[in-house]
C-alpha positions as CSV (number, residue, x, y, z in Angstrom):
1,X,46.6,43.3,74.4
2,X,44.7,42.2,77.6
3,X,41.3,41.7,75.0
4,X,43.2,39.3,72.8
5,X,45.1,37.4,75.9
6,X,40.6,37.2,77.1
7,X,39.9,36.3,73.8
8,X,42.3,33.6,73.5
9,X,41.2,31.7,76.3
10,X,37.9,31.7,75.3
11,X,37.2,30.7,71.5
12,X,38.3,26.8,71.1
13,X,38.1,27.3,66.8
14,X,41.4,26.5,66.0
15,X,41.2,29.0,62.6
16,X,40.0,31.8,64.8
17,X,42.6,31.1,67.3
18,X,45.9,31.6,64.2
19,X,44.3,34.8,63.6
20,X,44.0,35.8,66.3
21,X,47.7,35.0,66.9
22,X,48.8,36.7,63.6
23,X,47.2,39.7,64.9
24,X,48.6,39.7,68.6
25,X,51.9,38.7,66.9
26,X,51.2,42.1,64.8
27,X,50.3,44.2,67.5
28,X,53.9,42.7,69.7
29,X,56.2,44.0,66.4
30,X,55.2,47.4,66.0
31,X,55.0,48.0,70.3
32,X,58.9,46.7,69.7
33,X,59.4,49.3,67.0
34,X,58.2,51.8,69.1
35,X,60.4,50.6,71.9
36,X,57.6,49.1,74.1
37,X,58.1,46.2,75.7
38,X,56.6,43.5,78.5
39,X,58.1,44.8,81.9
40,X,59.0,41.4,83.9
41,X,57.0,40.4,86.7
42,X,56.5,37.1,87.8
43,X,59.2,35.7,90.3
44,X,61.2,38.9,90.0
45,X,61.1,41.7,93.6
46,X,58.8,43.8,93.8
47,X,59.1,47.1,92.9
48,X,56.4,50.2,93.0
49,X,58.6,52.0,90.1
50,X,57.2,49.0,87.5
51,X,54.7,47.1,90.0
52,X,51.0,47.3,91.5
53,X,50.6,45.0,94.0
54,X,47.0,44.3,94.7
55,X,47.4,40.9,97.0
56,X,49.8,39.5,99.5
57,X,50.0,36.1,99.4
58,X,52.6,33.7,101.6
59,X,54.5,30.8,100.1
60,X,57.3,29.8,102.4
61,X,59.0,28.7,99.5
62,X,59.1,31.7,97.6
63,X,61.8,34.8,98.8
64,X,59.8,38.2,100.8
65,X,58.2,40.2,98.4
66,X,58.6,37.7,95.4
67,X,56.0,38.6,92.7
68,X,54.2,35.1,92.5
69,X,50.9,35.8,89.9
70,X,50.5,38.6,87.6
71,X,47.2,39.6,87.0
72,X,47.6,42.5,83.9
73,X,50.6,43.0,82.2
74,X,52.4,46.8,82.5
75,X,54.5,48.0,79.5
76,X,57.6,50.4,79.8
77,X,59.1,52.8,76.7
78,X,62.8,52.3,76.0
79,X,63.4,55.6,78.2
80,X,62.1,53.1,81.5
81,X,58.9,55.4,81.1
82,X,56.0,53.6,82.6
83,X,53.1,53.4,80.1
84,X,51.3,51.0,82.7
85,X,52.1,49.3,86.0
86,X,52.4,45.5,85.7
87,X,48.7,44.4,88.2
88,X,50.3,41.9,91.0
89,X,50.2,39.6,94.1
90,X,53.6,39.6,95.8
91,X,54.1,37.0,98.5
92,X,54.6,38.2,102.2
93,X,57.1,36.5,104.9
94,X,55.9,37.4,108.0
């Protein structure tokens, strides 16, 4: 997933780009069929069960411990297993 997401932002060939979308949109159905999914990350709290926070950052108009950019994507089972921690930068108050 995180090659096609580098991918995407760096061929401009409109063609290339649909199937390359065709294929990511592939790859996004059968992870739901296997009960995988996106965990949520940017502006939710922080928290080390789903997160890896890797930078502070501080926007005094974003709540403590705010996620505020997500830097790779984690993925969770339909049991809440972690298969990968969502790669962070939460924002620090203080």
């Amino acid at each position: 997933m995180d090659s096609f997401k580098q991918a995407k932002s760096s061929i401009q060939d409109e063609n290339t780009l649909k199937g390359l979308d065709l294929v990511y949109n592939q790859i996004t159905k059968a992870f739901e069929e296997l009960g995988v999914t996106k965990i949520k990350a940017l502006g939710e709290q922080f928290d080390p069960n789903y997160h890896n926070a890797v930078l502070t950052g501080n926007d005094p108009d974003k709540a403590d411990n705010e996620i505020i950019s997500e830097y790779q994507e984690g993925f969770i089972m339909k049991n809440d297993r972690v298969i990968r921690h969502s790669v962070v930068q939460i924002n620090k108050l203080g």
